[in-house]
N, C-alpha and C positions, 0 to 999 in steps of 0.2 A: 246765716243766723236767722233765727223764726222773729217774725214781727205778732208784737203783740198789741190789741187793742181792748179795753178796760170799758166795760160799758154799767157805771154806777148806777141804780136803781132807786128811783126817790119819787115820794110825795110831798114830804117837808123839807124846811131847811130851818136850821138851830145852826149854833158857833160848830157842834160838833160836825157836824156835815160837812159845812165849808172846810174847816181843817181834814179832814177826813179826800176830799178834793183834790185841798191845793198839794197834799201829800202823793197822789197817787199822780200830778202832773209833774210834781217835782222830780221823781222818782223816773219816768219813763216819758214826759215831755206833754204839751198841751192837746198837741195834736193825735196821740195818742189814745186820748180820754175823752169820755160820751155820757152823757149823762140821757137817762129817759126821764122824765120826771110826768105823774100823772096827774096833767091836768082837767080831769073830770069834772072836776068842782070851778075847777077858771079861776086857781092859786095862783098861777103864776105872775112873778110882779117882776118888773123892769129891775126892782131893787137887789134882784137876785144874780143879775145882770154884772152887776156894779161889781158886788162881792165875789163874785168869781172869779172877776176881770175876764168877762166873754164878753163881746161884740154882740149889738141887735142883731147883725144879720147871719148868725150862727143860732139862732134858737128858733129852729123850724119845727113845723108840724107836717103829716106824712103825704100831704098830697102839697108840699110845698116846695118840691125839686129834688136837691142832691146836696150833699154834703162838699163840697170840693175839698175841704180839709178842716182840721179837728182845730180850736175846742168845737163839740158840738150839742147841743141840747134839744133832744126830739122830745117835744111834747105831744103825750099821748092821749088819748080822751076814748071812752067808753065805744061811743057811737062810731069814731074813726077805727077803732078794734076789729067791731062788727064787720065793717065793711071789708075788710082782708080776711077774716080769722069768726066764721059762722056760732061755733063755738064759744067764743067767749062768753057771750051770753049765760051758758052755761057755767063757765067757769073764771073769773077773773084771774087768775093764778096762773096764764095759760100765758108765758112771759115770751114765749117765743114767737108769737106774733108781732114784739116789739123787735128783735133782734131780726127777725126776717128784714121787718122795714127798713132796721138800722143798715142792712146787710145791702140791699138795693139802694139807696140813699145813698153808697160810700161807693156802688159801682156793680153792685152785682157777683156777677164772677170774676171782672176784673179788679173787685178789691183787692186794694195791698195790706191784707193782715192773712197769718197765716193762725194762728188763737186768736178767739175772744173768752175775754172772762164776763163773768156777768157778778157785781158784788151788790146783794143790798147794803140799805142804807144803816142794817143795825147788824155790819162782820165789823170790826174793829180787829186792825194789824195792828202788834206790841212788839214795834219795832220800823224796820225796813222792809217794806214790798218789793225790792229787788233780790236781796236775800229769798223772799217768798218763792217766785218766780225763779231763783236761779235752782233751786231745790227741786223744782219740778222738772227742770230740764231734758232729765233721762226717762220720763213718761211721756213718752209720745205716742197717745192714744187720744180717743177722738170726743169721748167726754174723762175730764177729772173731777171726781166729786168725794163725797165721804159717805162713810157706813153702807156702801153699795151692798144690796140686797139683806140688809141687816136691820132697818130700820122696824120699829114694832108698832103694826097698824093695824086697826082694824080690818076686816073683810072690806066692809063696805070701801074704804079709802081706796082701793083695787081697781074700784069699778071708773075710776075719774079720769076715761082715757074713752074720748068721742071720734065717734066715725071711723074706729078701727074696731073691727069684730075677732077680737084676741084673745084666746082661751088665758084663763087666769095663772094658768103654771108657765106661762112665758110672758110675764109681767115683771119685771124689777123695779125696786123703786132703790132711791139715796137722796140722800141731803146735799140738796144744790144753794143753798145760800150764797155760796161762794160756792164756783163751779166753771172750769175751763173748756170752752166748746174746740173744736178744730171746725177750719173754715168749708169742709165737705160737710160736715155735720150740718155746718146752719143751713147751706146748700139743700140739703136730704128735706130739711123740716120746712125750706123754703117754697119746694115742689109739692110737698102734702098740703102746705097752709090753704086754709079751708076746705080741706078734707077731712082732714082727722087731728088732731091736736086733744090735751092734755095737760094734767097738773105739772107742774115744774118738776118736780121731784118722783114724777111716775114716766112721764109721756118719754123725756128725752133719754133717760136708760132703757126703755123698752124699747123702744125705736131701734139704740145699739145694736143690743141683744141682738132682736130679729133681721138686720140688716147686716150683720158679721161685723159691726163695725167695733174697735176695744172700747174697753171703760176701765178703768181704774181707779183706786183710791187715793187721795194725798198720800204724801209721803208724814208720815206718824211724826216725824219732826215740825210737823211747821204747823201742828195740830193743836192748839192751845185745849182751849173750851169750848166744845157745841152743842150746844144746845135747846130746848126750845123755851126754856125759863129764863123772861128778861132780867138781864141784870142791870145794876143803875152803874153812872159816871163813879158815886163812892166805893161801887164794889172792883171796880175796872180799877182805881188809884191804888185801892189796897190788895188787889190783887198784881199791879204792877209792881209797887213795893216790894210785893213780897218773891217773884221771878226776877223781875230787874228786865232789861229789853231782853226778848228769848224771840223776835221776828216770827212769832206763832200767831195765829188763828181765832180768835174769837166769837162766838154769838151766842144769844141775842144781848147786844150792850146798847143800852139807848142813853142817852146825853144827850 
């Protein structure tokens, strides 16, 4: 059976966050889930701690050892970026610099996950993430993502892929908001870091592409709403209302 590790994406914390959390620990267990949260600004408070029900000595930062076991919380900050991932500077949105660390932090290659997901803080499941997860079972490829090679970008948007000199007709981009890595993948991206890195939604489908490795789309069932036009808590209630639980996919919903 494939192990899976959840690595939730944050700046803030609200009630919806928290819930949004303790759901996806419920669901697959504490030690399963990881939280990166950016600390750039030096947000983080003890009181967040509390709310989670995580331990102080689970909430490291990237030159602060190893992970032994989950819950875990890496705090990330601008300048600690830099020092792994030359690029970022360039580009803040270049998320796999956090999952590399997360990746060596849990053991390297001898980590025991065989996926990682990576969810921001504004996908909201309407429903069960086990259900989510058990749908995609029969996709076994090495990123899952949505609208692969369909999304409508400008030219320019193409170019946001550093230190790899890559003709534009083998560029892909998809919508990684919520998006399933395999653990070669993060691997592959872990040997480039600081070489060549990229926007979220461009870098780790082109990498596929050109390295043979699969991509595929969710499975259209578990695909609610995505989008890039926030929608509020009132529009999420009345749009629950009106599906009932359907364990589909939502974004962007902020609460």
């Amino acid at each position: 059976m494939s192990r899976h590790l959840f690595v939730f994406k944050t700046h803030i914390f609200t009630q919806y966050i928290y819930e949004e959390y303790h759901k996806l620990c419920s669901c697959f267990g504490k030690q399963n889930v990881f939280i990166t949260f950016d600390d750039t600004h030096q947000s983080w408070s003890t009181e967040y701690e509390e709310k989670l029900g995580i331990p102080k000595s689970s909430v490291l930062k990237p030159m602060q050892g190893k992970f032994e076991s989950g819950p875990g919380v890496l705090l990330i900050h601008d300048n600690d970026m830099k020092q792994y991932n030359e690029h970022h500077k360039e580009n803040k949105l270049t998320y796999e610099t956090a999952w590399c660390i997360l990746h060596r932090m849990l053991g390297g290659e001898h980590a025991q996950y065989d996926y990682m997901w990576s969810i921001e803080n504004d996908v909201y499941c309407n429903g069960d993430w086990n259900v989510v997860v058990d749908k995609c079972k029969g996709h076994t490829c090495d990123l899952l993502a949505y609208m692969i090679g369909k999304m409508s970008w400008p030219s320019s948007a193409f170019e946001r892929i550093y230190g790899w000199d890559i003709p534009r007709c083998d560029r892909i981009n998809a919508f990684c908001a919520v998006c399933r890595l395999s653990k070669r993948l993060v691997e592959v991206m872990d040997c480039y870091l600081g070489e060549r890195s990229g926007f979220i939604e461009l870098y780790p489908p082109t990498l596929c592409k050109n390295i043979g490795y699969k991509i595929d789309n969710f499975p259209e069932d578990i695909i609610g709403i995505m989008s890039w036009q926030k929608k509020t808590k009132k529009w999420m209630d009345e749009e629950a209302a009106r599906v009932g639980i359907n364990h589909k996919l939502y974004h962007a919903v902020k609460m």
